[in-house]
C-alpha positions as CSV (number, residue, x, y, z in Angstrom):
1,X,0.0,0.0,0.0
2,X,1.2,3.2,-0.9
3,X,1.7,5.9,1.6
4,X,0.2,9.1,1.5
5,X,1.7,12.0,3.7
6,X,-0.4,14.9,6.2
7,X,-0.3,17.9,7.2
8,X,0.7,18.9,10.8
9,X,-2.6,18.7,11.4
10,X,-3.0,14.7,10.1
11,X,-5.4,16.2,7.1
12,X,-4.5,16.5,3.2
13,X,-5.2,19.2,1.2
14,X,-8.0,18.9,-1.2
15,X,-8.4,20.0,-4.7
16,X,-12.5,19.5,-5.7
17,X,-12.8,20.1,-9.7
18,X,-15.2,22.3,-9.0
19,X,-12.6,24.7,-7.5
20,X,-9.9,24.0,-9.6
21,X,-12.4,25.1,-12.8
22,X,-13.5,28.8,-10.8
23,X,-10.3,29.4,-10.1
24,X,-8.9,28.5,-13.9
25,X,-12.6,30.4,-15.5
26,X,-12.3,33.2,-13.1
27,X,-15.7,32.6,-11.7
28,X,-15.2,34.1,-8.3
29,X,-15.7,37.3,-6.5
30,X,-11.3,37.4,-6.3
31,X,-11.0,37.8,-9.7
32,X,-8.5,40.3,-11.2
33,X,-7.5,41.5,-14.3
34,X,-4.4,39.4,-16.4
35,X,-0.7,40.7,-15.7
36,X,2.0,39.5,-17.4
37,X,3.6,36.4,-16.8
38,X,7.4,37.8,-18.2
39,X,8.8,41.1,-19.3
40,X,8.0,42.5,-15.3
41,X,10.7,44.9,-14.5
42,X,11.5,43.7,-10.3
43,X,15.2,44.3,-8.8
44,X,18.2,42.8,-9.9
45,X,21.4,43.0,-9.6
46,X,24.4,41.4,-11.3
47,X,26.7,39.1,-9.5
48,X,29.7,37.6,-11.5
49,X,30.6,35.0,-8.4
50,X,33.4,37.0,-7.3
51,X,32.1,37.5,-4.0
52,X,31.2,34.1,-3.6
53,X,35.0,32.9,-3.4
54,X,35.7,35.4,-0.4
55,X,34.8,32.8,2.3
56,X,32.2,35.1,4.1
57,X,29.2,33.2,5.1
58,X,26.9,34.5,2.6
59,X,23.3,34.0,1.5
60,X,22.5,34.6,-2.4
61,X,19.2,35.1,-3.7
62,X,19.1,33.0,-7.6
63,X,15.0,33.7,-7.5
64,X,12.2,32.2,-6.5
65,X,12.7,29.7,-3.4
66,X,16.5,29.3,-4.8
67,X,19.5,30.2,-2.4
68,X,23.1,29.7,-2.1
69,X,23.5,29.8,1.9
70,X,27.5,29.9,2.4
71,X,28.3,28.8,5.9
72,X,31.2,27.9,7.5
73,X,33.0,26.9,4.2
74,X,30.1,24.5,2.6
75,X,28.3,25.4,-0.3
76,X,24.5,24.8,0.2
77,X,22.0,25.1,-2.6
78,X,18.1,24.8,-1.5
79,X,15.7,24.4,-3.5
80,X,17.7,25.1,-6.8
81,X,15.6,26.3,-10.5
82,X,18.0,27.3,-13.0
83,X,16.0,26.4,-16.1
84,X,14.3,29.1,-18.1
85,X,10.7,27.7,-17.8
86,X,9.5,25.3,-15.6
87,X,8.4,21.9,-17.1
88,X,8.2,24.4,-21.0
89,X,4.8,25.4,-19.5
90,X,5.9,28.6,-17.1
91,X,8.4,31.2,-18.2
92,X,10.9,32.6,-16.0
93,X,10.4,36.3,-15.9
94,X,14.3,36.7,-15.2
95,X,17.1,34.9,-15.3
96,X,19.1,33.2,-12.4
97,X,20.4,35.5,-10.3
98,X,23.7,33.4,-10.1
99,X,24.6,32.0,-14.0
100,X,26.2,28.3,-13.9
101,X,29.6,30.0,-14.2
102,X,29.0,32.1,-11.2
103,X,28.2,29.5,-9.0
104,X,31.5,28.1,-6.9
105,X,32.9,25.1,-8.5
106,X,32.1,22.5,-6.0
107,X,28.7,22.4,-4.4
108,X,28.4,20.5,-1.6
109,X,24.9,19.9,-0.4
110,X,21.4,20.3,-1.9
111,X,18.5,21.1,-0.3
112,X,15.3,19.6,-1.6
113,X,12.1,21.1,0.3
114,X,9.0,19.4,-1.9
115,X,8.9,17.9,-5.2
116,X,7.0,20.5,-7.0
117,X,8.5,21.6,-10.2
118,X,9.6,24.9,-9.4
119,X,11.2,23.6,-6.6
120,X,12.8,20.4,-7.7
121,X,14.1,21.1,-11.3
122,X,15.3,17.8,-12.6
123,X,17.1,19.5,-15.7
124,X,19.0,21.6,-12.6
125,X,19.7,18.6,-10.6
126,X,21.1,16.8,-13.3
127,X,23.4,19.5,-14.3
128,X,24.5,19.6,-10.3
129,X,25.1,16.1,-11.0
130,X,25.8,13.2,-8.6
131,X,29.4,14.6,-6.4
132,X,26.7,17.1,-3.8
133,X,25.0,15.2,-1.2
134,X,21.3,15.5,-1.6
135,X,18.9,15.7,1.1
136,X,15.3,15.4,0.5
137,X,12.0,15.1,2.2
138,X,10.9,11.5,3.2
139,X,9.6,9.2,0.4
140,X,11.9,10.7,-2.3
141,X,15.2,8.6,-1.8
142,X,13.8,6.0,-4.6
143,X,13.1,8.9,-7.3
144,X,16.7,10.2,-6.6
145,X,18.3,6.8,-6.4
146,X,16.8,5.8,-9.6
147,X,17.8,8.3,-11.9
148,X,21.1,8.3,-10.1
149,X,22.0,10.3,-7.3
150,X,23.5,7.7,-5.5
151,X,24.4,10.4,-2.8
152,X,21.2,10.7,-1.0
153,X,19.6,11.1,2.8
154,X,16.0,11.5,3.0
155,X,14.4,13.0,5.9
156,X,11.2,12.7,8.4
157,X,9.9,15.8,10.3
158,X,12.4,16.6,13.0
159,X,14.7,14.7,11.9
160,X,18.4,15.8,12.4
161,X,21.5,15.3,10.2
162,X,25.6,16.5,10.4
163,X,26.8,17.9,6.9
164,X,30.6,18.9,7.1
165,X,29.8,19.8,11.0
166,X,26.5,21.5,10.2
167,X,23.2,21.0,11.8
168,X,20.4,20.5,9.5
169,X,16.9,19.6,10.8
170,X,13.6,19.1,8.2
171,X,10.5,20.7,9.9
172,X,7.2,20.7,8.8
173,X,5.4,22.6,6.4
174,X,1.5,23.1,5.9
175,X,1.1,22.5,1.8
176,X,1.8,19.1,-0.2
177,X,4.1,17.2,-3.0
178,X,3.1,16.0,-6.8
179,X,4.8,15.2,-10.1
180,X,2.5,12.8,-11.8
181,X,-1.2,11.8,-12.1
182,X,-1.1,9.1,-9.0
183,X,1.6,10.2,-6.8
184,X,-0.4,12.9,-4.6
185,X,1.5,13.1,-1.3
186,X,3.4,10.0,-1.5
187,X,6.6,12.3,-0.7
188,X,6.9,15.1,2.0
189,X,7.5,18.3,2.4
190,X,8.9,20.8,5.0
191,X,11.5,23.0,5.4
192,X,15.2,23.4,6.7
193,X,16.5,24.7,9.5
194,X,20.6,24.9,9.1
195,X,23.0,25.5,12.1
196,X,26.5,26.3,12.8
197,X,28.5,27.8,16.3
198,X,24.8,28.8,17.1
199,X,23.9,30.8,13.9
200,X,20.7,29.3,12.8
201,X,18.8,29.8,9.1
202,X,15.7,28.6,8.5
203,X,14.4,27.9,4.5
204,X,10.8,27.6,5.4
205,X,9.9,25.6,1.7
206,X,6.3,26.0,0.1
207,X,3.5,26.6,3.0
208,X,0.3,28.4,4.0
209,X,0.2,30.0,7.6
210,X,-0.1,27.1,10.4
211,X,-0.1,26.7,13.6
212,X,3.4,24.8,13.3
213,X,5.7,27.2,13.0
214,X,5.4,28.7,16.8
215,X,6.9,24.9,17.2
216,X,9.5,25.5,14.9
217,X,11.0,28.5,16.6
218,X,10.3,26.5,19.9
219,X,12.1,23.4,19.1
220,X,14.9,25.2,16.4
221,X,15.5,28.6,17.6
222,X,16.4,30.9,18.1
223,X,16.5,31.8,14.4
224,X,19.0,34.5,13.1
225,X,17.0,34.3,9.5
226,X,14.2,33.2,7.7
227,X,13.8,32.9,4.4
228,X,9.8,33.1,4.0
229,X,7.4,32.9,0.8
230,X,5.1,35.8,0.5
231,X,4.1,35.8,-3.3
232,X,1.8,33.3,-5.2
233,X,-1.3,34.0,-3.4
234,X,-4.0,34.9,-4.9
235,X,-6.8,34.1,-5.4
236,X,-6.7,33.8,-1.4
237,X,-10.4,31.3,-1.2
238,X,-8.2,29.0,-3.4
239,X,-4.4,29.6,-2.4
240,X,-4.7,30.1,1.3
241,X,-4.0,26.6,2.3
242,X,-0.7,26.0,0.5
243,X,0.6,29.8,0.1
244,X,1.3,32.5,2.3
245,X,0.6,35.9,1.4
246,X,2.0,38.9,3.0
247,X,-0.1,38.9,6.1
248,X,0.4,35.7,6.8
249,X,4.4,35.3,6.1
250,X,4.4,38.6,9.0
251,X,2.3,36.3,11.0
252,X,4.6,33.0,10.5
253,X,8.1,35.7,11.3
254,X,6.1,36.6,15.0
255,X,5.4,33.2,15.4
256,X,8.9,32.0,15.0
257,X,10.7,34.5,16.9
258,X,12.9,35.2,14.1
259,X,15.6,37.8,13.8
260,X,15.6,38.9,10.2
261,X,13.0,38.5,7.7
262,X,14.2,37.4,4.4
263,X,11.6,37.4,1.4
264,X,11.3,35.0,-1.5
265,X,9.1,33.3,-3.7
266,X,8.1,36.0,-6.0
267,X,9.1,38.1,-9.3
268,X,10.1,34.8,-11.2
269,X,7.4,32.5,-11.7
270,X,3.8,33.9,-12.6
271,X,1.8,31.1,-10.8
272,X,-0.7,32.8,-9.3
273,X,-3.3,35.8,-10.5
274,X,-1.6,38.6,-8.1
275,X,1.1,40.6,-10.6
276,X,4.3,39.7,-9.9
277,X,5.4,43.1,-8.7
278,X,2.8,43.2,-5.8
279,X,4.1,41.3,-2.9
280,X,7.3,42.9,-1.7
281,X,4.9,46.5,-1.8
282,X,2.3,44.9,0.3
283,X,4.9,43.5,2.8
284,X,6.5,46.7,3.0
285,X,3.1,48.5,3.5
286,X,2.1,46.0,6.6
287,X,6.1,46.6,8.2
288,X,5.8,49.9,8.1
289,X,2.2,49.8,9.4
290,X,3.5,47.4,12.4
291,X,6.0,50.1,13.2
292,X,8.8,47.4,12.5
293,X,12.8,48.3,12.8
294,X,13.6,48.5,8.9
295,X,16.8,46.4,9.7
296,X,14.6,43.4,10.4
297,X,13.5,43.4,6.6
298,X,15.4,42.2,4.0
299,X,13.7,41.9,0.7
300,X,17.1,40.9,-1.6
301,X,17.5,41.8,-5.1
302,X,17.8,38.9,-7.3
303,X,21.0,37.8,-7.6
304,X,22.3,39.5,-4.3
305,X,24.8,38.3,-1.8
306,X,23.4,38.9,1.8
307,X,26.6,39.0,4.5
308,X,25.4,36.5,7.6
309,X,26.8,38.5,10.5
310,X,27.2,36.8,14.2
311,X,25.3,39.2,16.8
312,X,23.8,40.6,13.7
313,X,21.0,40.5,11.9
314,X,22.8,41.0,8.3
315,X,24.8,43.0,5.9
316,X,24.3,44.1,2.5
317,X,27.5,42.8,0.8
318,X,28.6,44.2,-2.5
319,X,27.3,41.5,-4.8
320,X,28.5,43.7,-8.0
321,X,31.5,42.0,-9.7
């Protein structure tokens, strides 16, 4: 018998065809106008690698949910997408913040939070190709083994691993994993916490709000930064069980007792009716309106090199070649 993953909260999420044809028609009181799914002007700036061989601990934004967290010496890729559409079907609005040549020569872990495509690229992966350790939610060793990756460790919530003398623990997520037509939730999906001489970062994957993430900063923190999704959100009577919006990602930052806020998972994919532009000016709007310190915000460009500072929140480094 095949098993099917949960939530935190034991339930699965469920896609009637009912909703899935409002939200493709438009059919429902959310509905907004088209925007355009490429040409969308949203920062960028260039970064020819240099940086990336001064052996700073480092976090670089490539787009979407795709880092390079630099920590104590290891090269860590999560959740890498370096293709120009995902699957043919979605352009990329822009392109990789880092290019292949930018990237150091010798990655040494990747990150894998879901199996969705535009978080698990298997052109990407195969380009990495089999010398990185891969770590991956739990029920995706098999996929990775068999087209392989012999280099593989797959994870269960909580679940704890050393990487060259780094701390990595998978914690849950509230949203759920697909590639085919009968594989729905037979592979996790979470995020990562990583940890080193007591700097923690936390990639928090694909998820909506849930209640889960007040036990994350229990169990994990305290967490220096968090990388949290706030775009692909709308319409929110469809989207609000699998994607944060703004309000919500400000909601899961409180809840975790985080440091910094780091934003992702916008301006590269158009997956979602909201224009791409529109969630970095909403979170901006609601810090502002919460009277937050402005140092506790950082909303990258793509492509640029964020300094990890101990006793710091973070420093802009010169990501400019």
């Amino acid at each position: 018998m095949t098993m099917r993953y949960t939530n935190h909260d034991g339930r699965q999420r469920a896609f009637p065809i009912r909703h899935i044809l409002r939200r493709q028609t438009g059919w429902h009181a959310e509905r907004q106008p088209r925007s355009p799914r490429t040409g969308v002007p949203v920062p960028v700036v260039h970064n020819d690698g240099s940086i990336l061989q001064s052996g700073q601990d480092l976090l670089t934004w490539i787009g979407h949910s795709s880092f390079l967290l630099q920590l104590a010496g290891c090269n860590m890729l999560i959740d890498p997408v370096m293709s120009v559409s995902l699957g043919g079907v979605v352009p990329r609005n822009v392109a990789p913040g880092l290019s292949w040549s930018a990237l150091p020569k010798q990655i040494d872990v990747v990150m894998i939070t879901h199996n969705h495509r535009d978080h698990m690229d298997v052109p990407t992966l195969k380009r990495l190709g089999t010398t990185p350790l891969y770590l991956v939610p739990h029920g995706m060793k098999q996929w990775f083994l068999r087209a392989g990756f012999p280099h593989v460790q797959e994870l269960e919530w909580w679940q704890q691993t050393d990487v060259f003398g780094i701390k990595v623990t998978f914690v849950p997520a509230e949203h759920w994993s697909r590639r085919g037509l009968l594989d729905m939730n037979t592979s996790w999906w979470g995020g990562f916490v990583i940890e080193h001489d007591g700097f923690r970062a936390y990639h928090a994957g694909d998820t909506a709000w849930f209640e889960g993430f007040s036990e994350i900063g229990r169990r994990c923190g305290p967490i220096d930064v968090a990388m949290l999704p706030i775009g692909a959100y709308a319409p929110r009577w469809f989207m609000r069980h699998q994607h944060m919006d703004p309000d919500d990602a400000m909601k899961a930052f409180a809840a975790l007792g985080a440091e910094l806020f780091v934003a992702m998972h916008w301006g590269t994919f158009k997956l979602t009716d909201e224009p791409l532009q529109e969630p970095p000016l909403r979170l901006r709007d609601l810090w502002h309106k919460a009277h937050l310190p402005a140092s506790r915000l950082a909303i990258p460009a793509i492509g640029q090199s964020l300094q990890l500072v101990r006793g710091a929140a973070l420093e802009l480094a010169n990501s400019a070649g």
